[in-house]
C-alpha positions in Angstrom: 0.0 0.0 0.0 1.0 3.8 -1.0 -0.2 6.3 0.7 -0.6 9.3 -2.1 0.9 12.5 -0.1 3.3 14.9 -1.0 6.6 15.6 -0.1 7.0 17.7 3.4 3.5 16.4 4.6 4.1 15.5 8.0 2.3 13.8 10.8 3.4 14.0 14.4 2.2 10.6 16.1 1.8 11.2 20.1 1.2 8.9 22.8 -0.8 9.6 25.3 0.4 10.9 28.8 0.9 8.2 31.5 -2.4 6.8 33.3 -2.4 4.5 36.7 -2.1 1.2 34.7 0.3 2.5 32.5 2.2 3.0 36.0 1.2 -0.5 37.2 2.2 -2.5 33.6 -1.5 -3.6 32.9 -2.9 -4.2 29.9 -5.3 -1.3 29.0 -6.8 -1.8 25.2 -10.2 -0.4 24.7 -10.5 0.3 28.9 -11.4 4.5 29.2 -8.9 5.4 31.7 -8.1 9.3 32.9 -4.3 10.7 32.6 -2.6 10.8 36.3 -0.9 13.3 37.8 2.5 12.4 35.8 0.5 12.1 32.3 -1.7 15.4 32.9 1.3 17.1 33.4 3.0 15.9 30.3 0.0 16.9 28.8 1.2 20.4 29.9 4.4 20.1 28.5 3.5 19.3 24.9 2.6 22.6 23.6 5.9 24.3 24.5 7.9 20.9 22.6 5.7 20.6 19.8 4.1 24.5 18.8 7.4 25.7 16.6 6.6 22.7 14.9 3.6 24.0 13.2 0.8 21.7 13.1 -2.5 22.8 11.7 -4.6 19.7 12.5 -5.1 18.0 15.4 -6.7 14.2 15.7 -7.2 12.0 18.9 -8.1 8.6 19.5 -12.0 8.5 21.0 -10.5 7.1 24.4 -10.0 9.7 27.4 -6.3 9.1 27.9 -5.5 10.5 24.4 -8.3 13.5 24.4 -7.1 14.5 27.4 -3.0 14.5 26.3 -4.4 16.6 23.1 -6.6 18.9 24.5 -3.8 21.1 26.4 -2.2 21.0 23.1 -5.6 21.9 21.0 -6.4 25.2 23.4 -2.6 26.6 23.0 -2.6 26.3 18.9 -6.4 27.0 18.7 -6.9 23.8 17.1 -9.9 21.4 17.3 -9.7 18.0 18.4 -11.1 15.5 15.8 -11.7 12.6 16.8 -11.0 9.2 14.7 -11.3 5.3 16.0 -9.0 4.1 13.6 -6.3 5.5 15.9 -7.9 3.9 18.9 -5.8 1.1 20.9 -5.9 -2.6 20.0 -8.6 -4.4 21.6 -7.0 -6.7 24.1 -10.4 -8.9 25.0 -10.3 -11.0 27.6 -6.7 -9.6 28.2 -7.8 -6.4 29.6 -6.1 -5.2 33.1 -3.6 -8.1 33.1 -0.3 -7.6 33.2 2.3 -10.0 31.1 3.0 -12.3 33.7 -0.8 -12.7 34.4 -1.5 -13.0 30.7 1.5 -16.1 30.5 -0.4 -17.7 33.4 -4.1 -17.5 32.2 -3.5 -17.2 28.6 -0.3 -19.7 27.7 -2.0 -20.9 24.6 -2.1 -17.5 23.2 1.5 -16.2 24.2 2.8 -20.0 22.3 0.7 -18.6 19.5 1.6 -14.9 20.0 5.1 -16.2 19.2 4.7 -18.6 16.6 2.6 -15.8 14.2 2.7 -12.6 16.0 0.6 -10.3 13.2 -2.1 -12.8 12.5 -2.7 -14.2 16.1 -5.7 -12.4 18.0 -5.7 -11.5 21.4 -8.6 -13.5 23.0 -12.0 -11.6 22.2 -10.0 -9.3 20.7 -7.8 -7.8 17.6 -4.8 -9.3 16.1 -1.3 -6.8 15.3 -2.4 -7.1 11.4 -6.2 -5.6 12.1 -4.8 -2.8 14.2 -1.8 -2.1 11.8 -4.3 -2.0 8.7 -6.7 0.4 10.4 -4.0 2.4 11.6 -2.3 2.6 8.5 -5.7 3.8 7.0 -5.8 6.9 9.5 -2.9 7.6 8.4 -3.5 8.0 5.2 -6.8 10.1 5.4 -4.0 12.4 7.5 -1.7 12.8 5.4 -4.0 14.1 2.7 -4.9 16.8 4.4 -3.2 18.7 1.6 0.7 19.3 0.4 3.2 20.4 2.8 0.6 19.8 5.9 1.9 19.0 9.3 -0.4 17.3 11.2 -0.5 16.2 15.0 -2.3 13.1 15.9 -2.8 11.6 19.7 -3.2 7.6 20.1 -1.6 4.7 21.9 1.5 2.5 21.9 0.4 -0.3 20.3 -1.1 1.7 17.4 2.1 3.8 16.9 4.3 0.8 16.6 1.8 -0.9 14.3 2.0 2.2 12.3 5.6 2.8 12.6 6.9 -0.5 11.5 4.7 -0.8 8.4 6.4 2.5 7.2 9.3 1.2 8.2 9.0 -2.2 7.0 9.9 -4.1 10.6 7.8 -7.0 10.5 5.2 -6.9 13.4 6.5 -9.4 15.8 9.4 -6.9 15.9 7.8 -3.6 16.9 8.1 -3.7 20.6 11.5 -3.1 19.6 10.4 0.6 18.8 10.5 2.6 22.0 7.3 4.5 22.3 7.1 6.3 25.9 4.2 7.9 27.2 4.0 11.5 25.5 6.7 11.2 23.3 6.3 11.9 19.8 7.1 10.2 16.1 7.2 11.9 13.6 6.3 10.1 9.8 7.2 12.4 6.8 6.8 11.8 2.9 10.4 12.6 1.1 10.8 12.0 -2.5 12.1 8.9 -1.8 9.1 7.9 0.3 7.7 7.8 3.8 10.7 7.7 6.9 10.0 8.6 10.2 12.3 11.4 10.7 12.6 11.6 14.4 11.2 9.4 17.7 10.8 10.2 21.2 10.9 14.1 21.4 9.4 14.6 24.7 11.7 11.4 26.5 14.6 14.0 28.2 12.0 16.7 28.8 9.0 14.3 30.6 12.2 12.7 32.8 13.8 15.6 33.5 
């Protein structure tokens, strides 16, 4: 797939600010949880990282986590948030609230299958790393034809991002969780004359720590 955009149209892809399960390593998926104190206040932040960098649009996933992380950002550019549920997260089913050890102890037959065909396999009751990368990649796209030379910021989750990132970068899916994507930190995906790269990852990483 193509995605027919011209060169210099930008999207900035942000991940929402940091929530309690974030904190506590659960699994979150579709589950409408607020920022904390830690992700409200990167919330804060992002206007003063991100305003020099232009962007005219501003999208969210439907989920509180992300509106919240772009609505900061939304009042200081006088920008409306749109809303889109193709950048929602991937719906974890009967995974939801677990953490990764608790998913290997209830769920072993889908971690041996997790590993043996990571994009295809679903999550139980839920989405498999091929749906969300298609329907991500597809957001995308209606983005970056917002029109020639358009910088565009867009708020979603971590599993989305990587879905996204590593179809424009080729990495095959079972390999994304090798692409860092913090809590409020930002990725930017550019179309060159050569094509899409993702021209920088992470912004916010120093700043939120700091």
């Amino acid at each position: 797939m193509k995605i027919p955009a011209e060169p210099g149209t930008r999207v900035l892809l942000i991940r929402h600010g940091r929530t309690e399960w974030n904190r506590t390593g659960r699994l979150m998926g579709r589950a409408d949880l607020p920022l904390d104190d830690l992700g409200r206040a990167q919330a804060d932040g992002l206007p003063g990282l991100l305003g020099k960098l232009g962007p005219t649009a501003l999208w969210s996933s439907p989920l509180a986590r992300a509106r919240q992380t772009a609505e900061p950002l939304g009042r200081a550019l006088g920008l409306e948030v749109r809303t889109d549920p193709r950048w929602v997260e991937v719906d974890v089913g009967r995974l939801e609230g677990l953490t990764w050890g608790e998913v290997e102890e209830r769920h072993p037959e889908f971690r041996a299958r997790l590993h043996r065909a990571p994009g295809t396999t679903p999550r139980p009751a839920g989405e498999s790393d091929e749906e969300l990368r298609d329907r991500g990649v597809a957001g995308l796209t209606a983005v970056m034809q917002a029109g020639p030379g358009s910088c565009s910021a867009v708020v979603s989750h971590g599993g989305t991002i990587r879905s996204v990132l590593a179809w424009v970068l080729g990495v095959p899916l079972g390999d994304k969780w090798r692409l860092a994507i913090d809590n409020a930190s930002v990725s930017c995906v550019e179309m060159t004359e050569r094509g899409l790269i993702v021209a920088f990852v992470n912004l916010t990483r120093d700043a939120v720590e700091a």
